[in-house]
N, C-alpha and C positions, 0 to 999 in steps of 0.2 A: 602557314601556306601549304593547301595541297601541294604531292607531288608524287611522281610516276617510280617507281621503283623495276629498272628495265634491267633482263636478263635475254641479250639477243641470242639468235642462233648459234652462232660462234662463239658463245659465252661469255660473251664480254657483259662487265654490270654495272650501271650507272645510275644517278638519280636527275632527273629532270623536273626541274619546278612547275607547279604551272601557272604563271605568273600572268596571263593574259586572259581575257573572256571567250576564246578559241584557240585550241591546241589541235592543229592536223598532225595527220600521223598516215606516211605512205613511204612508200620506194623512192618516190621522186625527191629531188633534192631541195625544191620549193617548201618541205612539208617543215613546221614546226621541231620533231621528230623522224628522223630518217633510219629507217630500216633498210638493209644491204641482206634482201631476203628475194628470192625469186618469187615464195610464193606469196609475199606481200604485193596488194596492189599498190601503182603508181599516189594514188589519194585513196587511203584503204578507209582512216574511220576519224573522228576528230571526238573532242570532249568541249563541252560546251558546260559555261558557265548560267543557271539560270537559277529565277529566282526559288526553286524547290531544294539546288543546289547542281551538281556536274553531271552534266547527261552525257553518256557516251553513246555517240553516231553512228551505227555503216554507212559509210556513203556507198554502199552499190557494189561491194570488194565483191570478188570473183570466189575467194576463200573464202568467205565470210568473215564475222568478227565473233568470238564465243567470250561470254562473261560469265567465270565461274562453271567452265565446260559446257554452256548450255547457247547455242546459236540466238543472238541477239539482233534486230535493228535499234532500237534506240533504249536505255534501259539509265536510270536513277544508278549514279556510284556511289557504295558505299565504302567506309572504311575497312580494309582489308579486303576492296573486291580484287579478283585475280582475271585480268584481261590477256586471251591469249591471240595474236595477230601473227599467224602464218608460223612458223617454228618460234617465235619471240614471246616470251611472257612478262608481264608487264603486271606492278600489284598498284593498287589506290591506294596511297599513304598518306601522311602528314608530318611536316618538322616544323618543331619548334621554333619561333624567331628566334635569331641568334646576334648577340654581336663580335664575332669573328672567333677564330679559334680560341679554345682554352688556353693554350700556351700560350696565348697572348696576353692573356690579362691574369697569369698566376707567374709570379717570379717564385721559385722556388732557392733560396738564399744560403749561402756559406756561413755559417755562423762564427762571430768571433769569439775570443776568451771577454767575458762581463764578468763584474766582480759577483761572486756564490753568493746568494742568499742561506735564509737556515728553514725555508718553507717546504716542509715533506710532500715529495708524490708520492700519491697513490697509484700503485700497481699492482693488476687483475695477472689471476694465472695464464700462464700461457693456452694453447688452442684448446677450447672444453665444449664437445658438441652441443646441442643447443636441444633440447627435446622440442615436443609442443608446444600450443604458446599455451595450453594450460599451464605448464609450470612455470610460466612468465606472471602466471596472474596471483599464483602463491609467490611469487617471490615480491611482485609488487604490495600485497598485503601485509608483507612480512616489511615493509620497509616503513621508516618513523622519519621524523625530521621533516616535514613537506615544505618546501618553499614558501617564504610570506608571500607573495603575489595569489599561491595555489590556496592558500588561506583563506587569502580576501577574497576570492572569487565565491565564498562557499556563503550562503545566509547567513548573519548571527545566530538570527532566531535556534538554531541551530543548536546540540552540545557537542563539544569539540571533538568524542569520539568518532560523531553521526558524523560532522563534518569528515575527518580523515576519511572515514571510509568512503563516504559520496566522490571525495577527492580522486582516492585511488580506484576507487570503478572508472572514473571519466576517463584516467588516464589509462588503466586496462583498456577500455574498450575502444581507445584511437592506435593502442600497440596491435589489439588483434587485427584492428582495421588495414594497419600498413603490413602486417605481415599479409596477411589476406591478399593485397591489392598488389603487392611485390608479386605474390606466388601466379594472381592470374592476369597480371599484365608482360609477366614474363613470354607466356602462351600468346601473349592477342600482339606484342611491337613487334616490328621486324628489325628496325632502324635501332643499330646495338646502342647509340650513343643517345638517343632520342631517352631508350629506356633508362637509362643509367640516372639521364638529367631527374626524370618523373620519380625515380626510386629515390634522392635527394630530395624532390622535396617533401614527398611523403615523410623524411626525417626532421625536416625542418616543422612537418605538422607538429610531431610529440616531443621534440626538444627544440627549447628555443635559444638557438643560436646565431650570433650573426655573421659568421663565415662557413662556407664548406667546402669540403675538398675531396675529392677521389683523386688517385693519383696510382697509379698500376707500375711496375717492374716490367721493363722493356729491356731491349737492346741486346748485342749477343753476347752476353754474361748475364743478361737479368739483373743487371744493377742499375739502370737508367731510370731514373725517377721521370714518368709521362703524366702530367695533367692530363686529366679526363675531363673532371666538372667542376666547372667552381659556381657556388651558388652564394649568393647575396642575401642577407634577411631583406624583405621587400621587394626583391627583386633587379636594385639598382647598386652597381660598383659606390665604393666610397669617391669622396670629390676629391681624397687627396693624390689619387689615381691608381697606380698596380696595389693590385693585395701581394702580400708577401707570404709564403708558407715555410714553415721552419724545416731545415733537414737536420737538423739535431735532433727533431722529437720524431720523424718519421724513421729517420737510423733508427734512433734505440728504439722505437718498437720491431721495426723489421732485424736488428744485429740481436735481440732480447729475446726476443719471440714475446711477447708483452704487450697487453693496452693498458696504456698509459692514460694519468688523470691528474690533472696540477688544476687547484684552488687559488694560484697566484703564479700564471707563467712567469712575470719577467722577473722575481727572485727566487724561482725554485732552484735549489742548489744540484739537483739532479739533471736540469738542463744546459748545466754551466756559461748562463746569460746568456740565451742564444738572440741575435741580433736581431733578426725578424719580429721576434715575439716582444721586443722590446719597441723595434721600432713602429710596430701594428698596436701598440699599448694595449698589448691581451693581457687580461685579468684572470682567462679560465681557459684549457684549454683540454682537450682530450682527444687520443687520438686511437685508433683501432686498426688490427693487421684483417686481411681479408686472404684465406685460408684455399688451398685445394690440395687438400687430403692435408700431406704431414709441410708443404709449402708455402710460402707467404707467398701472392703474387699482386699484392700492394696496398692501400692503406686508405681509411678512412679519417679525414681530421675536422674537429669541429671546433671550432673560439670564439671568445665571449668576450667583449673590450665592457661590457659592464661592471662598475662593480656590484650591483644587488642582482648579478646573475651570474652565482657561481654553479658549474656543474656539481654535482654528486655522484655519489656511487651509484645511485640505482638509472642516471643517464648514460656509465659507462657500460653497462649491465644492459642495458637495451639496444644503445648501441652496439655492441657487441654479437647481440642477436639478430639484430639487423646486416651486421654487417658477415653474418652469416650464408645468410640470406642471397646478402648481394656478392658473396663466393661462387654461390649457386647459379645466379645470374652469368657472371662470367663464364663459368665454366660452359653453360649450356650455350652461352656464345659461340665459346671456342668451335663445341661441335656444331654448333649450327655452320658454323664458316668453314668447317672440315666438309661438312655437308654440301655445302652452297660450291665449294669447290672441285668437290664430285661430280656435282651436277653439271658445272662448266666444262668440266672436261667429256664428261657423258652427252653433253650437249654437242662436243666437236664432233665426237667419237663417231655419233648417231649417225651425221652426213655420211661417214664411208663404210662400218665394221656394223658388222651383225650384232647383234644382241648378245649371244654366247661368247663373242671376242671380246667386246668389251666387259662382259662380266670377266673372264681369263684375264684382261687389263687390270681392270681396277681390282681383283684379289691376288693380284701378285706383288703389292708389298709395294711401298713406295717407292723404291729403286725401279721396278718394272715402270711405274705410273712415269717416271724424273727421266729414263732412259728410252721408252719406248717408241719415238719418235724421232729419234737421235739417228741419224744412217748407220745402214750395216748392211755389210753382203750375206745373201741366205739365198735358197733357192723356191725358185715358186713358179707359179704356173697362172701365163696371161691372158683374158679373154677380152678380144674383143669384135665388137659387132655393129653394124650399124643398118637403115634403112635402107635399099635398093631403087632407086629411082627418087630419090627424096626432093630434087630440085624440082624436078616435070610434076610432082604431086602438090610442091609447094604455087607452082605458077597459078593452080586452077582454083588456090583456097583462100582467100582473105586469112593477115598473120593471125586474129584473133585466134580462128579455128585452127589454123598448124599450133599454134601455141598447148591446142585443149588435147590436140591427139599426140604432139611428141609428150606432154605431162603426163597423160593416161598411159603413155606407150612405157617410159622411162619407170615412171612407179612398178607399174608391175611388172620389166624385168631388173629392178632394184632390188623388191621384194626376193625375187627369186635368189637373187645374187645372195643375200641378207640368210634365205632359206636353206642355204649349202655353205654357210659359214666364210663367205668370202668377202674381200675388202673393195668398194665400189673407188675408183681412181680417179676415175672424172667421169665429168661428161663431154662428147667433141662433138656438135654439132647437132646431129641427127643420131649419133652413136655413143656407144659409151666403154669404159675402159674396165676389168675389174681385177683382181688379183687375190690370188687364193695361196697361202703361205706368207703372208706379210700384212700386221708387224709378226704373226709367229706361224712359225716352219708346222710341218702337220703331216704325215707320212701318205696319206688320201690327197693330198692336195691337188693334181691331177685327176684322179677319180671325181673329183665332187666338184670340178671346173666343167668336164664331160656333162654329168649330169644334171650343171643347172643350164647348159646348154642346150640339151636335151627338153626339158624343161618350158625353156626360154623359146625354142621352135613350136611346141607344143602349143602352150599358151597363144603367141600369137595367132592360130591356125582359128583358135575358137573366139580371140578379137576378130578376128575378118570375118568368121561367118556369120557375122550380127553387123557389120560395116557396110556401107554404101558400098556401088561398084567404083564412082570411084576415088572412095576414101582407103580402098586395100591396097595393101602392099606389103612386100618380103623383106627380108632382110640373111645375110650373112654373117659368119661366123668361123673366126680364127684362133685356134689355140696353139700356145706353146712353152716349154718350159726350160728355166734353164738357171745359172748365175744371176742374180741381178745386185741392183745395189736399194737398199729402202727407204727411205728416211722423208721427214722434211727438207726440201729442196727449194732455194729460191734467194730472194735477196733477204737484208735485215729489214725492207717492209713487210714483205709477205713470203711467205711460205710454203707450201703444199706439201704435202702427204703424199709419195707415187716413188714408181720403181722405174730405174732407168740401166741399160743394158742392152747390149744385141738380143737378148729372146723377147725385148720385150717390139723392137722393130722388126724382127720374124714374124712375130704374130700378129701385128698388124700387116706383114705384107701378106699374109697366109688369107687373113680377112679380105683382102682387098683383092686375090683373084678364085674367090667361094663363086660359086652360082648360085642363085636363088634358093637360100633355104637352107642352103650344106652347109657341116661344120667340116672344117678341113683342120688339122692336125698335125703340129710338127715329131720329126722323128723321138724324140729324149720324152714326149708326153704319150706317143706309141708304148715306146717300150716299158714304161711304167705302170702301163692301163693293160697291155697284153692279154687277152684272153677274156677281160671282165664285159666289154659292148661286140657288139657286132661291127667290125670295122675292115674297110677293102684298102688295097694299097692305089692309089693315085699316080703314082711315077714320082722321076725327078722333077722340081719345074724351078722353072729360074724366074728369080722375084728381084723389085727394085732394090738396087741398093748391096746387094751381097754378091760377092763377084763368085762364088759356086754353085751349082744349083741344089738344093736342098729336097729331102726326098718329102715326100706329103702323102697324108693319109686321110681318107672321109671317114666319119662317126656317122654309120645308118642307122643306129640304135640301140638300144639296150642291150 
């Protein structure tokens, strides 16, 4: 079944099926898919099932719809396309049919004392890198004994040397095939557990067994035995219902450091009658550790309830290379999900901190990353600003259009904000909040609040001169700095990111009695800036809410 592989704004990631012949996708809450995105539209884009295969739609979005970075209206999905809607990225995937979790259908068993057999394992040395798979192909040449089945598959007409060899090319050239197919399916899945299933069966291609198992080290010791995959020869459970997997033979590989290989599980005396393997009536069983660097981080098992299909050495010997392989797999998981996790956070970040802060965030070590949003008093310095006459501008414009000019207005003085290193705190209405020194303190932080002020007048001066008469308008400007407190703030639904304190209600009273165009300044952000813009003193003036009046100063310029 297709399905949508979704990383919203706020970086949350989920997978949505697409199980219906139309999937819409907008803001609105009717939609198949709901996006909590401003700059998604209400019905932004749908996917549509037809008979060439999934068309994805614009219907008409205001943002558009981009497939693969490139503006689309209607466009063929393919595997691995990369859909991006308003801050949300969104990939075209595919899962596997499933039926329900692995931990459901693998009992992994306590085994009990069974009477010892006197049947010898065979045990592979501990961890031995694996070269190319040329050396896989001398080693399979080097190997005698070939299976009756692999035998008879070969012509008579045949002499039994021609025959061996014909034997071991077929089977060389299905090893180089899954190694192959491991290495570039690794690059092409996203879906970690989807790959893992496909890398299973590419094993079940070259050996033929009728159980399998992955099964990884979890838990906070790394001793939890987790099913990953279990795979079925044919594809279907047994009828007598759970498969059983042995923890006696996955211990001693993981306690041995050892791939193990028993000709006869349920009397090999080295398994000391383990329950499962008896009660599964395995015949043949072998099992493989799967490596990151000098660690085992969990295990490969395959079993045979045949008797005329015992493993050999040269199956543990492959598996083992395989199970190399799918070390490597994991591991490039882990970092992809280190990655994926960067990105969510880089994804929050993006809304409020500049570029440069969030690089200072995410390289300062995981404690920065784990603490950096946690409150803490620090000092900083608050701007804010809003439009002057906003409601009398809003009576004369249909919402669509206020919509296009506070979006245009807000962007670029976002950017600017983003341009002086400081953190955007909201947005209120027609105005917006920003703060320069939080999450981290910076000895300029006043200075470079002035100047994206500065900036911020600037810029709109040369919006209006390209604006209808009477789409223009001013706006004001309040700073001030002082103690505050930072953190996320809120309930245990929601949260925000914003600073709260007396300088930070100073400067919005400071905003709120600007004239058209002024930036007004409280005293602790004077004295800090001193000398560096051209600045006149204003007087005392008395603002809501503060029973002293507090002295103010205007920023004329640089």
């Amino acid at each position: 079944m297709p399905n949508l592989y979704v990383v919203t704004n706020e970086g949350i990631i989920f997978n949505i099926p697409i199980n219906k012949d139309k999937i819409t996708i907008g803001r609105s809450k009717d939609n198949d898919l709901t996006l909590q995105d401003g700059t998604v539209s209400r019905h932004h884009a749908e996917i549509l099932k037809t008979d060439k295969g999934y068309m994805l739609v614009d219907l008409g979005s205001y943002n558009g719809t981009r497939l693969n970075g490139k503006l689309i209206q209607s466009a063929l999905l393919r595997y691995e396309d990369r859909i991006q809607i308003g801050l949300n990225k969104l990939t075209f995937t595919a899962r596997d049919k499933g039926t329900g979790e692995v931990s459901d259908s693998l009992l992994l068993t306590t085994d009990g004392d069974y009477e010892k057999g006197k049947e010898r394992i065979i045990e592979s040395i501990p961890h031995k890198e694996h070269g190319d798979s040329r050396s896989l192909l001398v080693d399979l040449e080097e190997q005698s004994g070939l299976r009756k089945r692999e035998r008879e598959a070969i012509p008579d007409a045949l002499d039994p040397a021609s025959r061996s060899h014909l034997t071991t090319l077929a089977r060389a050239n299905k090893v180089l095939f899954v190694l192959y197919e491991i290495s570039r399916q690794l690059n092409q899945i996203l879906d970690f557990n989807e790959l893992l299933k496909r890398i299973m069966d590419l094993i079940f291609m070259v050996i033929d067994a009728d159980y399998g198992f992955l099964v990884i080290l979890g838990g906070k010791e790394q001793e939890e035995l987790i099913p990953v995959v279990v795979k079925y020869k044919g594809g279907n459970p047994p009828s007598s219902g759970d498969v059983r997997a042995s923890r006696t033979l996955m211990n001693k590989v993981i306690q041995d450091k050892v791939a193990l290989l028993t000709s006869n599980a349920m009397t090999d005396s080295r398994l000391d009658g383990a329950k499962s393997l008896i009660l599964q009536q395995i015949k043949s069983a072998m099992c493989v550790p799967l490596w990151r660097k000098d660690k085992i981080i969990g295990v490969i098992e395959l079993d045979s309830v045949r008797l005329d299909n015992q493993f050999t050495q040269e199956d543990l010997e492959l598996l083992k290379a395989i199970g190399s392989q799918m070390a490597m797999v994991i591991e490039q998981a882990t970092l992809n999900e280190q990655i994926r996790a960067e990105e969510r956070m880089r994804n929050r970040l993006e809304r409020f901190h500049s570029p440069q802060v969030i690089e200072m965030i995410l390289k300062g070590g995981q404690e920065t990353k784990d603490n950096i949003m946690d409150p803490k008093e620090l000092t900083a310095t608050i701007l804010f600003t809003d439009i002057i006459g906003f409601t009398r501008l809003a009576e004369r414009m249909p919402p669509r259009q206020i919509n296009i000019i506070l979006n245009r207005f807000f962007s670029r003085m976002t950017d600017i904000i983003f341009a002086h290193d400081g953190t955007l705190d909201k947005y209120i209405g027609d105005g917006l909040m920003a703060v320069f020194g939080a999450p981290m303190e910076k000895p300029d932080d006043p200075e470079r609040a002035i100047k994206a002020a500065l900036k911020m007048r600037e810029t709109l001066s040369l919006m209006m001169r390209n604006a209808k008469e009477d789409r223009r308008f001013d706006i004001r400007i309040g700073i001030n700095t002082g103690r505050v407190v930072a953190g996320n703030i809120g309930s245990p639904k929601r949260l925000d990111y914003t600073v709260i304190g007396d300088p930070v209600n100073t400067a919005a009273r400071l905003e709120s009695i600007a004239d058209r165009n002024q930036i007004l300044i409280g005293e602790e952000t004077f004295r800090r800036v001193e000398g560096k813009f051209q600045i006149r003193q204003v007087g005392s003036r008395r603002v809501k809410g503060k029973s002293a009046e507090v002295m103010v100063y205007e920023v004329l310029g640089p």
